[in-house]
C-alpha positions, -999 to +999 in steps of 0.1 A: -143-063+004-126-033+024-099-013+011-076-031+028-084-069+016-086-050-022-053-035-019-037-067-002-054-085-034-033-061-055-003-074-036-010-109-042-016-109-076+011-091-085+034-113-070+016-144-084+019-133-121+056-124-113+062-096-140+087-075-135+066-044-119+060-016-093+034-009-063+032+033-064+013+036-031+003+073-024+001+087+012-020+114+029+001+127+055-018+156+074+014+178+073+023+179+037-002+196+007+006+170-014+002+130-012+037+113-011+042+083-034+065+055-024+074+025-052+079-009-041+101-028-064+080-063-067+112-081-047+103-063-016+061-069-019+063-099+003+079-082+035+063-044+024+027-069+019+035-084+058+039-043+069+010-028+052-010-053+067+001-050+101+002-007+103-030+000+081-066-009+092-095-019+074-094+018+058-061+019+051-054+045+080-022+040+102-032+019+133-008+041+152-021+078+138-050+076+117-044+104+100-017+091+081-033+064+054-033+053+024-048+071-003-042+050-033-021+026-056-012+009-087+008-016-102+033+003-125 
């Protein structure tokens, strides 16, 4: 499974057991020293689920710069 089809997985389970919960989904972005973490309120997962899996390849890196991806996430 890449990282992508596992975090996508994370996406889709959370919205199947439909709790009341958060995606925190942690950046690397080359120009900041610290990763950047975004929350997605579970009422957004199915069009932020739809983005992530257009803009991020296989590795989670931005399609458009790769040095921008992904570095990790969790339901909160």
């Amino acid at each position: 499974m890449t990282r992508k089809e596992h975090f996508l997985k994370t996406i889709d389970d959370a919205l199947l057991v439909k709790v009341e919960r958060k995606l925190k989904v942690w950046f690397e972005v080359p120009e900041l020293p610290k990763h950047e973490c975004i929350v997605n309120p579970i009422e957004n997962l199915p069009m932020k689920r739809d983005y992530y899996a257009k803009v991020y390849d296989d590795e989670l890196r931005s399609i458009e710069n790769p040095e921008i991806m992904i570095a990790g996430w969790r339901l909160v």
